[in-house]
C-alpha positions in Angstrom: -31.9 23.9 -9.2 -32.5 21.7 -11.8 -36.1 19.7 -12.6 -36.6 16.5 -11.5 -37.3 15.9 -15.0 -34.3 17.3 -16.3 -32.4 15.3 -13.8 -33.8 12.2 -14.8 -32.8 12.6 -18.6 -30.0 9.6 -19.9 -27.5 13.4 -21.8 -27.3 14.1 -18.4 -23.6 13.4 -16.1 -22.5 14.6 -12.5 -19.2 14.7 -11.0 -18.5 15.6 -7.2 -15.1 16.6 -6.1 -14.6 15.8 -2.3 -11.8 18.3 -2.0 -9.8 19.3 1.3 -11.3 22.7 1.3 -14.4 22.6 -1.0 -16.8 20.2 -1.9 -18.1 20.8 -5.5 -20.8 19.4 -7.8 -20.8 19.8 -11.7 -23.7 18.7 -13.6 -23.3 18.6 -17.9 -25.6 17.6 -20.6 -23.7 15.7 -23.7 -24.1 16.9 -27.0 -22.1 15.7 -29.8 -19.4 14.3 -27.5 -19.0 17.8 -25.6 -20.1 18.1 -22.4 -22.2 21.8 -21.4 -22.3 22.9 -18.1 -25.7 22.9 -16.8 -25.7 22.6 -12.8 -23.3 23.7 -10.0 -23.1 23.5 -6.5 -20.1 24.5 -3.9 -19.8 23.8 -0.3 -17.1 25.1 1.6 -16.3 22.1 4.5 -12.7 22.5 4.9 -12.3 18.8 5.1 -8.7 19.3 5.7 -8.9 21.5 8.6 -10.7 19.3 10.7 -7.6 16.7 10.5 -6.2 16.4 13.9 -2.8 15.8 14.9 -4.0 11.6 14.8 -4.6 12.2 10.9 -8.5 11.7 12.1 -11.2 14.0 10.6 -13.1 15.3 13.7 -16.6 15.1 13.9 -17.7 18.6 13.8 -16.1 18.5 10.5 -17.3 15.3 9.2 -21.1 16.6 10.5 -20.5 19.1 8.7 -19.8 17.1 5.4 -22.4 14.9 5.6 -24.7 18.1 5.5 -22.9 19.3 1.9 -23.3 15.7 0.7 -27.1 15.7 1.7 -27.4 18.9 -0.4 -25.2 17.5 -3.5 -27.5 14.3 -3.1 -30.4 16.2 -3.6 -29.3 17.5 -6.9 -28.4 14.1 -7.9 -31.3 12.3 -7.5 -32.8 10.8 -10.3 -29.3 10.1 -12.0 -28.7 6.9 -12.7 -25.4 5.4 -11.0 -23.4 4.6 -13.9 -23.9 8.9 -14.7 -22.2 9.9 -11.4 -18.8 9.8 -10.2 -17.6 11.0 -6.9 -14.2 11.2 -6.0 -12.3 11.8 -2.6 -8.7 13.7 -2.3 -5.9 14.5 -0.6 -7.9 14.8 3.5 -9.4 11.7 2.7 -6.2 10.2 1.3 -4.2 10.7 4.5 -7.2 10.3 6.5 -6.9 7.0 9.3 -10.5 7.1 9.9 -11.6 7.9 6.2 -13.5 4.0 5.7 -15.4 4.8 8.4 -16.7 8.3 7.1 -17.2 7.4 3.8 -19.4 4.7 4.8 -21.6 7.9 6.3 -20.9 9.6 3.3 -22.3 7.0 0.9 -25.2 6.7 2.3 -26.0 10.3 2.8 -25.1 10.9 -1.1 -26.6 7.7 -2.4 -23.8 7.0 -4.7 -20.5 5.7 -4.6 -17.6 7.3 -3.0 -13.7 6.7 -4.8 -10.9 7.9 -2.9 -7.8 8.7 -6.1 -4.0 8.8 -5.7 -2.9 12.1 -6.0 -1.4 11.2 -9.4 -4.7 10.4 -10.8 -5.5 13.6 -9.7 -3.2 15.4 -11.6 -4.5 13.5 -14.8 -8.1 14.1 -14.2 -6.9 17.7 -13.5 -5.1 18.1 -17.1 -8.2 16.4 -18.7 -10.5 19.1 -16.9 -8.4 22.5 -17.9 -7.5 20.6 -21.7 -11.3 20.6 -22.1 -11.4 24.3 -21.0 -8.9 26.1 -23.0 -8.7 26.2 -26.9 -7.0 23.3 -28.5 -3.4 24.2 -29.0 0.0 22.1 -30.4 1.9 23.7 -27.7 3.1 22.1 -24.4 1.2 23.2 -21.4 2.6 23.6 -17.9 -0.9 22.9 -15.4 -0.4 23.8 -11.6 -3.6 23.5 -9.3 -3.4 24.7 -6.0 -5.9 22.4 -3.9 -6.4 22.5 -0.1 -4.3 19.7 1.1 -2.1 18.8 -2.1 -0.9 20.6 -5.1 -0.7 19.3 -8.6 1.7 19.5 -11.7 1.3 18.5 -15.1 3.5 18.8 -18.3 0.8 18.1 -21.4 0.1 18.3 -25.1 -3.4 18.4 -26.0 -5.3 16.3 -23.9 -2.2 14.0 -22.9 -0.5 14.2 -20.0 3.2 13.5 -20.4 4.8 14.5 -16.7 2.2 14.4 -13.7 3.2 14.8 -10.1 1.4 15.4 -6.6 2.9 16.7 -3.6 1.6 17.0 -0.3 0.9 20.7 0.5 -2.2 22.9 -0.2 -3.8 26.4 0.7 -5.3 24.5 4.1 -2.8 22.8 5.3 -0.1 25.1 5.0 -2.3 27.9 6.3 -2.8 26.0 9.2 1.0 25.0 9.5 2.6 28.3 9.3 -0.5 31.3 9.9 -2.4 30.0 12.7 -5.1 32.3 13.9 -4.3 33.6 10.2 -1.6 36.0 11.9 0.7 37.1 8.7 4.3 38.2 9.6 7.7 38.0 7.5 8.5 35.5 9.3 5.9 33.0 9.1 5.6 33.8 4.9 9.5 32.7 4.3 9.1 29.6 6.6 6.0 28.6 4.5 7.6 29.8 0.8 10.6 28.0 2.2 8.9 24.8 2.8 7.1 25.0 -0.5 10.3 25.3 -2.3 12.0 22.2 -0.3 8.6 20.1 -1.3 9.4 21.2 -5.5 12.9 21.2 -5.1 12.9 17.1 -5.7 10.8 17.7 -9.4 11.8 21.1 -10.7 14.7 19.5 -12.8 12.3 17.2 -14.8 9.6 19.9 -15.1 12.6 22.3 -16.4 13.8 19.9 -19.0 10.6 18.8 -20.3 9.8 22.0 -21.3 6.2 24.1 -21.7 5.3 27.4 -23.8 2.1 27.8 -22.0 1.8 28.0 -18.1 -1.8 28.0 -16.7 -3.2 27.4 -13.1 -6.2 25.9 -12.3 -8.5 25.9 -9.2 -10.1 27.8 -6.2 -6.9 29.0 -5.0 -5.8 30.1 -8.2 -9.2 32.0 -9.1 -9.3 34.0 -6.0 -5.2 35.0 -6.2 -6.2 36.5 -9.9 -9.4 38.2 -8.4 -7.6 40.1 -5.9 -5.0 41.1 -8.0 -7.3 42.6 -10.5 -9.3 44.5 -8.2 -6.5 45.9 -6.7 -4.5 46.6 -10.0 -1.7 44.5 -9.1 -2.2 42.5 -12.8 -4.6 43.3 -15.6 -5.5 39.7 -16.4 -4.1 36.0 -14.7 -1.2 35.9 -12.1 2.1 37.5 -12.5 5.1 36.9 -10.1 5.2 41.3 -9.7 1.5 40.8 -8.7 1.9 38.0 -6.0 4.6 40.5 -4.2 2.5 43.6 -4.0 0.1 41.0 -2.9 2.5 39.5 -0.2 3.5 43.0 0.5 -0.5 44.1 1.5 -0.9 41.2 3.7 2.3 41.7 5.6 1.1 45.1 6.3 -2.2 44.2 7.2 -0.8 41.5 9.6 -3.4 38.7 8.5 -5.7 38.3 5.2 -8.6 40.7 5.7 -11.2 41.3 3.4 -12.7 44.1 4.7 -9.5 46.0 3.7 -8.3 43.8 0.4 -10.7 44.1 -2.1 -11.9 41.5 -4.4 -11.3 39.0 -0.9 -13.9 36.7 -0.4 -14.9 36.0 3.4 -14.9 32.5 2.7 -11.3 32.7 0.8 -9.4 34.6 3.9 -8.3 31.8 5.9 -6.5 29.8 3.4 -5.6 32.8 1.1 -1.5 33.2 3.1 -0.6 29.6 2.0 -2.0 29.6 -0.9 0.4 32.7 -1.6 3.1 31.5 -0.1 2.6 27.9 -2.4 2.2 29.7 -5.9 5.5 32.6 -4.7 7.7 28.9 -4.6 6.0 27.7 -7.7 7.1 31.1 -9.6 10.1 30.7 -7.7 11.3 27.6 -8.7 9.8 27.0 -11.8 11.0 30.4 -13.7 7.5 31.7 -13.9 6.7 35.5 -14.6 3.3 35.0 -15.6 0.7 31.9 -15.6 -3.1 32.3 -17.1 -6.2 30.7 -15.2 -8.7 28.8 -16.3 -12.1 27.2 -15.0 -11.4 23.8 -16.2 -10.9 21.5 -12.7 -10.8 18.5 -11.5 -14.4 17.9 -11.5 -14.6 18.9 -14.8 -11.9 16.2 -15.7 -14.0 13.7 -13.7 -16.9 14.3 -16.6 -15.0 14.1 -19.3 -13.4 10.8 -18.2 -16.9 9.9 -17.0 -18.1 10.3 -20.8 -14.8 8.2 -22.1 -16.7 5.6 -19.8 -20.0 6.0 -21.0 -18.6 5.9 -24.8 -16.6 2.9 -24.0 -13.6 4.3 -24.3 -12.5 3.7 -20.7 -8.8 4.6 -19.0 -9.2 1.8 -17.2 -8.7 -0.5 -19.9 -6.0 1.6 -22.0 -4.2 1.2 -18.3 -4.7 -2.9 -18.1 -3.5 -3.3 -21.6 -0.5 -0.9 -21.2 0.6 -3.4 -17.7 0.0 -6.2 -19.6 2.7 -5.2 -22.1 5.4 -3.6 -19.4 5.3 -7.0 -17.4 5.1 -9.3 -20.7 1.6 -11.3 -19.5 1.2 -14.2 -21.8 -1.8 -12.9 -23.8 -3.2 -16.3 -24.9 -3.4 -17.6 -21.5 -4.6 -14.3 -20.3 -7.4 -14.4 -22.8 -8.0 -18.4 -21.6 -8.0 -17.6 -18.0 -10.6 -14.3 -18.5 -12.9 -16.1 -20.9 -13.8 -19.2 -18.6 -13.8 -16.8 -15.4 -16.2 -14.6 -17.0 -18.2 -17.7 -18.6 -18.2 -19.2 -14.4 -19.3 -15.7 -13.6 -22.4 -15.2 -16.3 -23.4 -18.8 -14.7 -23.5 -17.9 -11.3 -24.5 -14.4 -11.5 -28.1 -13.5 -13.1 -27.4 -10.6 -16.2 -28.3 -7.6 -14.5 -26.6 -4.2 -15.1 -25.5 -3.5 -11.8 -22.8 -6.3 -12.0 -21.3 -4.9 -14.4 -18.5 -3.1 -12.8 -18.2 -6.9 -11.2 -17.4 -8.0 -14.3 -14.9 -5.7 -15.0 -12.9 -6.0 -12.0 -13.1 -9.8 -12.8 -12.2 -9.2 -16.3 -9.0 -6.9 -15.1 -7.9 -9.0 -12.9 -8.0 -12.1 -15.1 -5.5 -10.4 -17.2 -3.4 -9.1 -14.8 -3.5 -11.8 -12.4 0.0 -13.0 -14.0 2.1 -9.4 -14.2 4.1 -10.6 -11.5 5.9 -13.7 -13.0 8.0 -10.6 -14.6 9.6 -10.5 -10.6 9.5 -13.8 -9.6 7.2 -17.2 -11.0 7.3 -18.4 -7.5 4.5 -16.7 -5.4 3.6 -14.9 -8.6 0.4 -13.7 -7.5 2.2 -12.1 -4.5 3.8 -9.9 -6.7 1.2 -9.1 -8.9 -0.9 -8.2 -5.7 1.7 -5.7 -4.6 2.2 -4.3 -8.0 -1.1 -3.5 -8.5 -1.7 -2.1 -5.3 1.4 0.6 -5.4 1.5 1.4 -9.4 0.3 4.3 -10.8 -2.7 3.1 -12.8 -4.6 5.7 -15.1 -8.0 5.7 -14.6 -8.6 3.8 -11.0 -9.2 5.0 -8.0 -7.1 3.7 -4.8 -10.0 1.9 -3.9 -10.3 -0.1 -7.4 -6.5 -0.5 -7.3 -6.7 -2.1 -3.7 -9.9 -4.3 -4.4 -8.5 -5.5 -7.5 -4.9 -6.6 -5.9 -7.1 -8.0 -2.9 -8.5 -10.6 -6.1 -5.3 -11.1 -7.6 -3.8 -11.8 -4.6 -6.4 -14.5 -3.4 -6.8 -16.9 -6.7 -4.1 -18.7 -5.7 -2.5 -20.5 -2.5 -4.8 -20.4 0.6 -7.5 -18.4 1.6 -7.9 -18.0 5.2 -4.7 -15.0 4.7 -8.0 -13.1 3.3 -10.4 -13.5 5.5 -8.7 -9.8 6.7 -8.2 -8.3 3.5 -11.3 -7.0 3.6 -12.9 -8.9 0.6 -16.5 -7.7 -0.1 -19.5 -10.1 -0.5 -19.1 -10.1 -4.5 -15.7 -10.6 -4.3 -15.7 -14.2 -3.1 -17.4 -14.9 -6.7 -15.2 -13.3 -8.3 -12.1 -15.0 -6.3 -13.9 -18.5 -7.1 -14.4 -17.8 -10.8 -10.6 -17.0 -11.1 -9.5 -19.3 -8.9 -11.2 -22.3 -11.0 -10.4 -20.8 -14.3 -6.9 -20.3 -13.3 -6.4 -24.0 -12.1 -8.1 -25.6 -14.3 -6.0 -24.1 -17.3 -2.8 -24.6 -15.9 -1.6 -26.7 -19.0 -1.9 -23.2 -20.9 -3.3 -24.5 -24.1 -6.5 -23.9 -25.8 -8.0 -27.3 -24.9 -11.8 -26.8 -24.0 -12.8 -27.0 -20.2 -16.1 -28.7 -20.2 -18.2 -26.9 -17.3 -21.6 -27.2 -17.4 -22.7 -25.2 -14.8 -21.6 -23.4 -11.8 -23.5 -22.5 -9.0 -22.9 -20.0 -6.1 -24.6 -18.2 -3.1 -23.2 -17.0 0.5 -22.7 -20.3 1.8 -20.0 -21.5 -1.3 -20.3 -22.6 -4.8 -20.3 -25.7 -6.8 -19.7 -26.9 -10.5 -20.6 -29.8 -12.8 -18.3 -31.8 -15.0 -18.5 -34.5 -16.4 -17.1 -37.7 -14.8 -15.4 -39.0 -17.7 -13.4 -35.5 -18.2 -12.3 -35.9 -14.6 -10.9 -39.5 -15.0 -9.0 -38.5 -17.8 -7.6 -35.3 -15.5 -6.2 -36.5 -13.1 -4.2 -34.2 -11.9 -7.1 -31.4 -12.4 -9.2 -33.6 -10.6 -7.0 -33.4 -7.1 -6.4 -30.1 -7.5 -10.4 -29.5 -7.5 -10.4 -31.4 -4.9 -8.3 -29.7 -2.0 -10.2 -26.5 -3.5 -12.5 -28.0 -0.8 -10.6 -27.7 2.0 -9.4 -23.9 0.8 -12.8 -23.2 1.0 -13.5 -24.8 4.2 -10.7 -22.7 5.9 -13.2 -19.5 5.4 -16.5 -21.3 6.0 -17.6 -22.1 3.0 -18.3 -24.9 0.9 -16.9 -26.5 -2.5 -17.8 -29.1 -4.4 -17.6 -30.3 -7.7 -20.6 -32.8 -8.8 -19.3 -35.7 -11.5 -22.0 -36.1 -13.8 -22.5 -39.1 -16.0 -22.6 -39.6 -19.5 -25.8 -39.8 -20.0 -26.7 -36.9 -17.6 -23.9 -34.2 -19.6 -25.9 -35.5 -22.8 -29.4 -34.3 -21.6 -27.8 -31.1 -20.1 -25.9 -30.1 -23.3 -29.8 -30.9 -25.2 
């Protein structure tokens, strides 16, 4: 276990993989821009097999859980919050009662929680095994076996170029098609069968695209090339010979036993027949004879995206720039609209470095609040909400993507449709500091809006401007002023406060 002391050192980053089988923790000290393993932790909670047939993680499971994350919390303490990251996959993607869990599961951890799209997985999963292996010009083929989903990813050194995530794992299909782990002929074609159907809609593109290099990540991965060593079925990684003598032992043993296969782990058996019959279909259909495995995971990709953070060079905003050229945003009035939202914000808001990732969203959203006039100008911000809340966007979590759409979508038109959208305290000041920026630049030129201050707490917000720059606006003026009936809708107040001439000059001394 690592010192408190050692913990509480600023080199120092964690990632925690909320997986459908395992729960993991990596901790890595930065040196030179690398990141060094220095701490690990697994828990095996088989979040995925305590789904029931509602999509609703049971409670046995999630008590279960909440013990492992007590444990990884532990480790974690003393970390700062801007050095952890903890992400949630494919159980709590498909997961009905997943808000209510992770609000447990905060708490017991002590840091935030992000649920990612299973494409975002696949990224932070090439980022993880490009980190691992030695750096090569070649194209890399990168399959990870999880417990509720599996991952594919075409790459060239540490860019992924084809990613893809489809709904079946080691748990889910060992529950599906070996309950009570019996193994029978029968059972292994329906589940190879099913695999194949599932990769039979992204083969093509994979095929064409092209790799020299074929390597598999994770759990599932590790354990298939441990049991085929130990029982000479392959001398190093995972051949397609291997998996059948594999598959041929476990059909003769009836069920995946470990006191008769060697190099089996006990806590590997139950999830070790679909796993197999995964990873036969992804030889299968993919061409494979052979496929090398590596350490590098998802939680390893999680640091190294972690330290792109940390370094300022963030996903995130290689993403927002990217959208902002594929929908053709109007930069200038982009850059208007973020500046004065950020400059309301910074007036309402005292500097403190927990809002930071509130002025991020704020700044995002600013300059993507206009993507969808590329559909439609009318009810713009409709689209743009919709966009951003279905897109693929590198580097955010589903819960970013939502909370970000959720702002988009309320800095224009009415507010009480949001009152159920599920807007979080912060986000009402980051919804007014939009909102005002966006109306009150709706000429779309760089003349100056004279705020001089803003003001804001739970009960609504208010701005000063001078009198004489209202009289001249008048249009500006009315709009401001039904803001105070949009306002009123949610129980809150507006108010803009005209200040005389004399009273702007002592403000502005």
């Amino acid at each position: 276990m690592l010192a408190c002391e050692a913990m509480a050192r600023s080199d120092l980053l964690a990632a925690v993989d909320l997986g459908s089988n395992s729960f993991h923790l990596q901790v890595g000290r930065v040196v030179d821009g690398q990141i060094y393993p220095l701490d690990t932790l697994r828990e095996v909670v088989r979040l995925g097999a305590g789904l029931t047939a509602e999509k609703r993680i049971d409670r046995a499971t999630q008590a279960r859980a909440l013990e492992a994350l007590g444990r990884i919390g532990e480790r974690l303490r003393g970390l700062p919050r801007n050095a952890v990251r903890a992400v949630g996959t494919n159980a709590l993607r498909v997961a009905k009662n997943a808000p209510q869990f992770l609000r447990e599961a905060r708490a017991t951890l002590g840091f935030p929680i992000e649920i990612i799209a299973g494409r975002e997985e696949a990224r932070l999963i090439y980022l993880g095994v490009a980190h691992s292996v030695p750096p090569s010009p070649r194209r890399r083929l990168v399959v990870d076996i999880g417990g509720g989903s599996t991952e594919f990813i075409v790459g060239k050194g540490l860019e992924p170029l084809l990613t893809e995530s489809l709904y079946m794992g080691c748990v889910s299909y060992s529950l599906q098609f070996f309950p009570e782990g019996k193994i029978d002929k029968s059972r292994m074609k329906q589940a190879e069968l099913a695999a194949r159907q599932e990769l039979s809609g992204m083969v093509r593109e994979y095929r064409d695209a092209g790799w020299e290099d074929a390597i598999a990540s994770s759990g599932t991965s590790r354990a298939l090339e441990g049991i085929l060593r130990a029982n000479d079925f392959a001398e190093e990684g995972i051949t397609l010979e291997g998996l059948e003598k594999l598959k041929s032992l476990l059909l003769k043993h009836e069920r995946a036993d470990p006191d008769r296969i060697a190099g089996l782990r006990k806590d590997r058996a139950a999830v070790l027949p679909g796993g197999l019959a995964i990873m036969l279909a992804v030889f299968s259909e993919l061409n494979l004879e052979r496929m090398t495995v590596t350490e590098g995971a998802l939680r390893h990709g999680v640091l190294y995206d972690l330290l792109g953070r940390v370094q300022h060079r963030d996903m995130r905003q290689a993403t927002v720039a990217q959208f902002m050229r594929r929908y053709h945003v109007d930069n200038a009035q982009a850059e208007r609209v973020r500046a004065l939202a950020l400059r309301i914000f910074d007036g309402i808001v005292p500097e403190k470095e927990d809002n930071e990732s509130d002025r991020l969203m704020l700044d995002w959203a600013a300059r993507l609040a206009e993507i969808g006039v590329s559909v439609a100008h009318a009810q713009h911000h409709k689209h743009s909400a919709y966009i951003l809340s279905n897109a693929d966007m590198p580097g955010f979590s589903r819960m970013e993507q939502q909370r970000l759409a959720r702002i988009v979508l309320a800095h224009r038109g009415k507010l009480g449709k949001m009152q159920d959208e599920g807007l979080e305290g912060s986000d009402w000041t980051l919804v007014f500091a939009l909102r005002v920026a966006s109306l009150a630049l709706r000429k779309r030129t760089d003349e100056k809006f004279p705020l001089l201050r803003a003001a804001g707490d739970e009960s609504g917000y208010a701005i000063d401007l001078p009198a004489m720059w209202l009289e001249e606006n008048p249009l500006a003026a009315a709009e401001l002023e039904q803001e105070t009936e949009r306002w009123k809708a949610v129980g809150m107040k507006f108010s803009v406060n005209a200040l005389s001439e004399k009273k702007v000059a002592q403000l502005r001394n």
